[in-house]
C-alpha positions, 0 to 999 in steps of 0.5 A, a space after each residue: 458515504 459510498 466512496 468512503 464505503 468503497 474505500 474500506 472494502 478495497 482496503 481490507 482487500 489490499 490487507 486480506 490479499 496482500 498480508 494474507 498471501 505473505 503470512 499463509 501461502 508465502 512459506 507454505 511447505 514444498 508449495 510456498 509462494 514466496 516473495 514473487 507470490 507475495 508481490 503478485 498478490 498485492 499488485 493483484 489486489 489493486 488491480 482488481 479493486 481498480 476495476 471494482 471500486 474505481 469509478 466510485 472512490 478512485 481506488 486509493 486505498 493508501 493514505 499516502 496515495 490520497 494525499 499524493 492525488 490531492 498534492 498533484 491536484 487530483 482530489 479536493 482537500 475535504 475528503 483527504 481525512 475521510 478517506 484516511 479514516 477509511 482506508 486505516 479501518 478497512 485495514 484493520 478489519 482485513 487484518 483481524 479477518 487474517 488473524 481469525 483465519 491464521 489462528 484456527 491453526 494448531 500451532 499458530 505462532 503471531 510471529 511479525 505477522 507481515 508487519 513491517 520494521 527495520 535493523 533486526 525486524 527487516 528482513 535482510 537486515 537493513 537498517 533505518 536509513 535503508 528503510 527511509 530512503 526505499 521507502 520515500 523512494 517507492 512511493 515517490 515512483 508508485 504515486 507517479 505511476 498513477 498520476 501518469 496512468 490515470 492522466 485524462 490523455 493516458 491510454 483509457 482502460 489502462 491505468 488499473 494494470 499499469 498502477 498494479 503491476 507497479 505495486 507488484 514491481 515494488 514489492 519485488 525490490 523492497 520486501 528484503 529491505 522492509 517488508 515493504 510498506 509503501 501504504 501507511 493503513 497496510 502497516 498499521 493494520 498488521 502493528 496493531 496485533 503484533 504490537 511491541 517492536 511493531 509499534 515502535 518502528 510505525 512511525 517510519 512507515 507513516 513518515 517515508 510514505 506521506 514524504 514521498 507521496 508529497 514529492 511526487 505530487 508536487 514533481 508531477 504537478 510541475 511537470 503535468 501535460 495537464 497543467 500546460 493545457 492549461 496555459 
């Protein structure tokens, strides 16, 4: 239970964090963070939570990154649902925390609330096929980033930093294509109050990042110092 504790809390966090910099620092008059701003909070986010909860839960905080780690053999089976469950709820929770926070605004307008889409609600325009493939493409490389780092050989100590600047590098490239998802609870978190077009494109951001995460298990496990060590 306290592994799926620790699940909720970071992934509120990652939410809270991430989607909260995006809907109420990023355009922030004369001061507004903007996109590298956006991208750093949500690197931030996993940093920290890597200190905080790692060595309870993993830190996965993504349902794509749960079934990553348990296609490259890094997690059993019987806790991949549980943790689903908990990262998509602690979503949520962070998600109505942001929206509690947004609206006590006087001219609050929901907008996309940092929800993300494609063709008219991407961004810069781009289109489903470019949203499929940055997304399947990012989570492939943010999967193999933490199998990597988090490989019993890789420098010790490490792995947070290296798993939260990725996520920030990500960010840095594919915010214009789809507000970037990458994290199946982070997007449903935010389609959840927006609801709509929101709604109907969240299939995209379940699909890409399950497909890619199952493409970096399996690439990593195939290419793994660990599993030559053990032949």
């Amino acid at each position: 239970m306290k592994k799926f504790i620790a699940e909720f809390i970071g992934t509120l966090w990652l939410v809270l964090g991430g989607c909260g910099s995006a809907v109420l620092a990023a355009g922030f008059p004369e001061m507004g963070i903007g996109f590298v701003g956006v991208s750093l909070a949500f690197g931030l986010t996993v940093v920290t939570m890597a200190y905080a909860i790692g060595h309870i839960s993993g830190c996965h905080l993504n349902p794509a990154v749960t079934i990553g780690v348990w296609i490259g053999g890094r997690f059993e089976g019987k806790d991949v649902f549980p943790y689903i469950v908990a990262q998509v709820m602690g979503g949520i929770a962070g998600a109505a925390i942001l929206f509690l926070i947004a609206s006590g605004k006087s001219d609050f307008v929901l907008g996309g609330f940092a929800s993300n889409g494609y063709g008219e609600h991407s961004p810069g325009g781009y289109g489903m096929t470019s949203a499929l493939i940055i997304e399947v493409v990012m989570t492939f490389i943010f999967l193999f980033v933490i199998l990597g780092s988090t490989y019993t050989k890789a420098p010790r100590g490490f792995a947070g930093l290296a798993i939260g600047l990725c996520l920030t590098l990500i960010h840095l490239i594919s915010i214009p294509v789809t507000n970037t998802s990458v994290n199946p609870a982070r997007s449903t978190s935010q389609a959840l109050f927006v609801g709509d077009w929101a709604l109907d494109q969240l299939w995209l951001f379940w699909l890409a990042p399950i497909v890619g995460a199952i493409i970096a298990g399996l690439v990593y496990k195939a290419i793994s110092p660990e599993m030559t060590d053990k032949l």
